[in-house]
DRENDRENGU-647749 format. One line per 5 residues: number of its first residue (from 1); for each residue x, y, z of N, C-alpha, C, O. Coordinates in pm, 1 decimal. Atoms other than C-alpha are relative to their C-alpha. Layout:
NUM = X/Y/Z/X/Y/Z/X/Y/Z/X/Y/Z ~ ...
END
This chain:
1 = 84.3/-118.2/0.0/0.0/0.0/0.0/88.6/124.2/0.0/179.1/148.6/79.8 ~ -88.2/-147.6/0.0/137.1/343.9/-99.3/-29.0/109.5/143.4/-128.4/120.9/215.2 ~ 27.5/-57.5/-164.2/203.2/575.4/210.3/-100.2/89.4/6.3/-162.8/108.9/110.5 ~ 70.5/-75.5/-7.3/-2.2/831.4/60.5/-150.6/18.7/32.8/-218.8/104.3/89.1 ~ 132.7/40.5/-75.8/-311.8/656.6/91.0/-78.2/2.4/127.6/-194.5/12.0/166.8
6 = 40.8/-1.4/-178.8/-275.7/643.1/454.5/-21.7/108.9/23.0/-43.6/121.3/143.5 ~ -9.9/-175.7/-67.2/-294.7/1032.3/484.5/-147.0/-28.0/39.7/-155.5/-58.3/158.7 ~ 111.0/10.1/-25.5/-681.0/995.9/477.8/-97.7/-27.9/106.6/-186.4/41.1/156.9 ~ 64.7/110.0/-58.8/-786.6/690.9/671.8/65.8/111.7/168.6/3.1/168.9/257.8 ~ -91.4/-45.1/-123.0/-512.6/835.1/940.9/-56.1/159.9/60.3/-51.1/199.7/176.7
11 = 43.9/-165.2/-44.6/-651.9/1213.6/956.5/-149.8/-38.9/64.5/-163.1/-16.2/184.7 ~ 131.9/-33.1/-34.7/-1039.5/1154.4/987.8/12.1/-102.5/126.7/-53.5/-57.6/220.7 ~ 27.7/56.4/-135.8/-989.1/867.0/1282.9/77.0/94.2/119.6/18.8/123.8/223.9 ~ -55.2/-122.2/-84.1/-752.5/1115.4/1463.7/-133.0/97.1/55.0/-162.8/121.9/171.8 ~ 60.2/-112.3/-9.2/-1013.7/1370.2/1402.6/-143.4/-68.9/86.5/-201.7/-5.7/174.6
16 = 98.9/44.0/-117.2/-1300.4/1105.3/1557.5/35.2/-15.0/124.1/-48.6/-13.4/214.2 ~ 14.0/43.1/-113.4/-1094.4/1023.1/1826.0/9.6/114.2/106.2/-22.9/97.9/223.8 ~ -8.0/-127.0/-40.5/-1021.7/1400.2/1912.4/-173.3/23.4/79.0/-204.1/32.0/197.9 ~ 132.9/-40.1/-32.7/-1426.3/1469.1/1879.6/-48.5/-61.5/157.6/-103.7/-10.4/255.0 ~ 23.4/95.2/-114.6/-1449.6/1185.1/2121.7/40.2/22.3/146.7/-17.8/-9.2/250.6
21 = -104.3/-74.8/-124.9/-1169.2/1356.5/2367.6/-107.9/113.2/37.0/-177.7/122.0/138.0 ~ 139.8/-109.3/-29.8/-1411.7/1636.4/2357.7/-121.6/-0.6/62.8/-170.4/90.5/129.8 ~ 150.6/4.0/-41.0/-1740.6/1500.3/2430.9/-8.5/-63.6/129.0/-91.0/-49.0/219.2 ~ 17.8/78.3/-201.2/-1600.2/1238.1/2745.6/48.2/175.7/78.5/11.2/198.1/193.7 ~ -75.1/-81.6/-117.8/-1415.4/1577.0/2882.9/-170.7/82.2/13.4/-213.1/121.2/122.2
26 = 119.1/-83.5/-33.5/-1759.8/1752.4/2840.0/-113.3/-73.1/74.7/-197.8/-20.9/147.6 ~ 143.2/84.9/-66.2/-2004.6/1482.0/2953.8/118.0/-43.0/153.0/68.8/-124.9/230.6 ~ -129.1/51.1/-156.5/-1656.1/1425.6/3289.0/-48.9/-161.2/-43.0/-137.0/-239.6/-7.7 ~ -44.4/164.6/18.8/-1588.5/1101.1/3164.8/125.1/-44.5/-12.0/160.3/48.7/-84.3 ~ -146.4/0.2/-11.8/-1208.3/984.1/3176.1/4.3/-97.6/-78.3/-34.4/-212.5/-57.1
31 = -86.4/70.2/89.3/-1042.2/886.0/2860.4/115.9/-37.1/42.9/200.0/29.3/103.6 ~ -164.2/21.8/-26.5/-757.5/609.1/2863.0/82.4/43.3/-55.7/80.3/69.1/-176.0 ~ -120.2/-41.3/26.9/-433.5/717.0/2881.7/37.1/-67.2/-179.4/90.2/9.1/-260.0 ~ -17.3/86.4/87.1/-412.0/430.8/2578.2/-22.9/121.9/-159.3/46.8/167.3/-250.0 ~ 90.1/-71.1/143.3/-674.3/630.6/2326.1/112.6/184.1/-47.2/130.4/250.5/-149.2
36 = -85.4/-134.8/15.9/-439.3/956.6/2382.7/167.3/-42.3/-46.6/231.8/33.5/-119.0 ~ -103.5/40.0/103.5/-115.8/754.5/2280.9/-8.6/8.4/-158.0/66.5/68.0/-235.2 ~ 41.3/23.5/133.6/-309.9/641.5/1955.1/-29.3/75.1/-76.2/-16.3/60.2/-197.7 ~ 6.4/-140.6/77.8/-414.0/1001.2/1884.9/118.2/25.6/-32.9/127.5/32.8/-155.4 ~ -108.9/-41.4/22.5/-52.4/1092.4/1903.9/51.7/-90.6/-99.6/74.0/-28.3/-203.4
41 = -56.3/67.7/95.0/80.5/824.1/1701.0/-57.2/29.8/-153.4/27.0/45.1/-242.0 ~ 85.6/-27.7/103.0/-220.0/891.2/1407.5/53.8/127.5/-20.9/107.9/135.6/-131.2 ~ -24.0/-165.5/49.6/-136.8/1312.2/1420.5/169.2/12.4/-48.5/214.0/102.9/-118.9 ~ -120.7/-3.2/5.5/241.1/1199.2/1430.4/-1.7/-48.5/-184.1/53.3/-2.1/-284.0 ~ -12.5/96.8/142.6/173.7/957.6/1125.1/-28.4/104.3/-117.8/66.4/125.0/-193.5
46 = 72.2/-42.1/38.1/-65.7/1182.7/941.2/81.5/128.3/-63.4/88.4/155.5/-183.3 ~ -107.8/-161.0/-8.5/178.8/1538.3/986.2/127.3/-68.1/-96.2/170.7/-1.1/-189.9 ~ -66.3/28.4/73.7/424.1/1316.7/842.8/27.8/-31.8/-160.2/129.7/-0.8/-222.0 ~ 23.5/44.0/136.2/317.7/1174.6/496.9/-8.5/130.7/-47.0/73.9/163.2/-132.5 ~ 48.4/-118.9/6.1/163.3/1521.8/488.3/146.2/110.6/-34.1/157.1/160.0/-146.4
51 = -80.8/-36.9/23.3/472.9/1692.1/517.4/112.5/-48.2/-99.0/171.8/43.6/-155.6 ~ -33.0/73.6/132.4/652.5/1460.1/259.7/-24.7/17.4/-140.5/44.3/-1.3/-240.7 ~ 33.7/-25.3/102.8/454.4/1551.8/40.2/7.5/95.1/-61.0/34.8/113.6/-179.6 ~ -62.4/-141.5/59.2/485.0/1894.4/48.1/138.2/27.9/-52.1/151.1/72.2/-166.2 ~ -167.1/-8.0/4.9/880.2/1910.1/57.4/37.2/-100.5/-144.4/125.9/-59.2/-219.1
56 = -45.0/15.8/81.1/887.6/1656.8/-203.0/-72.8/51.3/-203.8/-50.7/19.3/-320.6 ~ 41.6/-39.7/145.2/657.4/1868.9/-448.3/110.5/149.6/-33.8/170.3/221.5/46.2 ~ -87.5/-130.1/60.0/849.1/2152.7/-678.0/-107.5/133.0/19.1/-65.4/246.4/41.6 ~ 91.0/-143.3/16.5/519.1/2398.9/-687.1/13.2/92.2/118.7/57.5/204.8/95.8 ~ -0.4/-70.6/-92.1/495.5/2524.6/-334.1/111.3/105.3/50.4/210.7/55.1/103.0
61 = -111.7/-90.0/-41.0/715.1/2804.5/-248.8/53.1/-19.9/113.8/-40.4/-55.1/185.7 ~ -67.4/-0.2/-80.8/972.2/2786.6/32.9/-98.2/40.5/111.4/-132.6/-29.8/206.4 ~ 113.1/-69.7/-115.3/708.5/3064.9/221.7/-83.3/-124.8/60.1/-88.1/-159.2/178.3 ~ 136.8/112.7/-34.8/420.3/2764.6/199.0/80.4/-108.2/59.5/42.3/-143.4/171.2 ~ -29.1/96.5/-43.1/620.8/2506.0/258.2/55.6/12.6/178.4/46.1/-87.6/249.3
66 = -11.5/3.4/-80.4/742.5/2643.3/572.8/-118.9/61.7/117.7/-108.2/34.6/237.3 ~ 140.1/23.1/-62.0/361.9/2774.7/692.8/-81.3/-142.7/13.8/-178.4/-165.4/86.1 ~ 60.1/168.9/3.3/282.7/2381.0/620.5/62.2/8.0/119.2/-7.1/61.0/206.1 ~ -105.6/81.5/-48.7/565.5/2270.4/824.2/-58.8/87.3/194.4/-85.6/18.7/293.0 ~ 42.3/-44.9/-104.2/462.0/2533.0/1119.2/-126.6/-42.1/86.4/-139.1/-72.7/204.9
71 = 128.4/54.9/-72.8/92.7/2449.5/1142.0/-22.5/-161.3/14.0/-126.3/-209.1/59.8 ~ 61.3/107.8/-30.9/141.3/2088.1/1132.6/106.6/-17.6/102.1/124.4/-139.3/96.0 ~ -78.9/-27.0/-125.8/401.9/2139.1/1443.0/-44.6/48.7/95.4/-10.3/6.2/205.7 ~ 72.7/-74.9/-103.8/185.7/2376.9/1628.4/-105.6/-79.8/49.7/-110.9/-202.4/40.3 ~ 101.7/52.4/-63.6/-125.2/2335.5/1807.2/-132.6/1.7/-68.7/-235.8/-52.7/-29.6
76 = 86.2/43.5/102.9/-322.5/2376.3/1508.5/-3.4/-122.8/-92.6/-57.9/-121.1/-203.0 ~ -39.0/116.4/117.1/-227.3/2035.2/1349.4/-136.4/-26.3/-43.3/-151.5/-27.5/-165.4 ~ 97.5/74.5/31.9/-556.4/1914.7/1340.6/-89.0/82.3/-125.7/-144.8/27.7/-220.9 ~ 63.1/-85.8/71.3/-704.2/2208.6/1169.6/117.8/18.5/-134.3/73.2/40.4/-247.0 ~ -69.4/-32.5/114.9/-400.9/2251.3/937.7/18.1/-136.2/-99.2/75.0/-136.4/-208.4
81 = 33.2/132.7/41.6/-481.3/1863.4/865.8/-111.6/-5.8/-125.8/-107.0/-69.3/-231.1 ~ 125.8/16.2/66.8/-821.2/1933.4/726.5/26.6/105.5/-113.7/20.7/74.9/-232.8 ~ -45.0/-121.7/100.5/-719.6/2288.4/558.2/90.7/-106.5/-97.4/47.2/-143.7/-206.3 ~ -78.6/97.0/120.2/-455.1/2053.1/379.2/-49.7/-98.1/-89.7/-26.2/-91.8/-210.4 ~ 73.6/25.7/74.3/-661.0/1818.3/279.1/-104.2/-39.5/-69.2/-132.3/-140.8/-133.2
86 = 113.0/-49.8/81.0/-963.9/1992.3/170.1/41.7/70.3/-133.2/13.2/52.3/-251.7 ~ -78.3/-123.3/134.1/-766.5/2271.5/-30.0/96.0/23.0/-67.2/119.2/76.7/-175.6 ~ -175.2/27.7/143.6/-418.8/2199.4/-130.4/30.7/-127.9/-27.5/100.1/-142.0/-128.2 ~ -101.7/117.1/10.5/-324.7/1830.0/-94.6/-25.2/-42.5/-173.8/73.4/-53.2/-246.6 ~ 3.9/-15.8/162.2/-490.3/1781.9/-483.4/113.3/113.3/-74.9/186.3/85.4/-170.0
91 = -84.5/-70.9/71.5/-297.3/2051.6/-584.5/178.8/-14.6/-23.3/246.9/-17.1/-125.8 ~ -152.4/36.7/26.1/71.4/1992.0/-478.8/18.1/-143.7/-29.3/138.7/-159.5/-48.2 ~ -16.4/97.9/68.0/22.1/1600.4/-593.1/-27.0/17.2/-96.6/44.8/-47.1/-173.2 ~ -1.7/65.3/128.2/-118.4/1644.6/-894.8/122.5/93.4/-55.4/168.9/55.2/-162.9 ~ -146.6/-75.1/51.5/195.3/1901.5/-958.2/80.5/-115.0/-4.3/122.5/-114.4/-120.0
96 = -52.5/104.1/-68.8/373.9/1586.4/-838.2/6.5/-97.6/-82.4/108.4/-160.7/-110.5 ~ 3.0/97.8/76.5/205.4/1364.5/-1064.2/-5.2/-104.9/74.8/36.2/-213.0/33.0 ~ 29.6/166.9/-57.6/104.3/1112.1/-774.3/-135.8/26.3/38.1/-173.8/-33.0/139.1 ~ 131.2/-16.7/-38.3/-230.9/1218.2/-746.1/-99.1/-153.1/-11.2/-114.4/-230.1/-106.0 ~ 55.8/166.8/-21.4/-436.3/896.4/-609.0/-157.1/-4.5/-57.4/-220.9/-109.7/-54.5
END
């Protein structure tokens, strides 16, 4: 399986298990320590391919590539997850020519 594929599958369960972090802390319910590893490992995975992809396309300018590289480091990952890819990740693959 190509890595890029995984960007997908890997962002939106992150993003359920986040929602999920959200709704036990709002209803006081205590998430395992476990489910907050697995987030980290998914946003780790996810930031990664993600960033790969950018760095190894030619279109994006140095500027973008290092606003990528910021928001998927910061505390916006999750949001700079979805911004990525809703609105650019088509764009710097099919520059790329690996568009799936």
């Amino acid at each position: 399986m190509e890595i890029q594929r995984l960007f997908k599958p890997l962002l939106f369960i992150s993003l359920g298990i986040t929602i999920f972090k959200y709704l036990a802390w709002y209803f006081e319910i205590n998430v395992p320590v476990p489910v907050n590893i697995i987030n980290i490992a998914l946003i780790l995975a996810y930031s990664f391919i993600a960033l790969k992809e950018i760095y190894r396309s030619n279109k994006p300018s140095l500027t973008e590539k290092i606003m990528w590289t910021l928001g998927f480091i910061g505390i916006i990952n999750l949001l700079a997850g979805l911004v990525y890819f809703l609105f650019a990740r088509k764009r710097i693959l099919r520059e790329n020519k690996i568009l799936i």
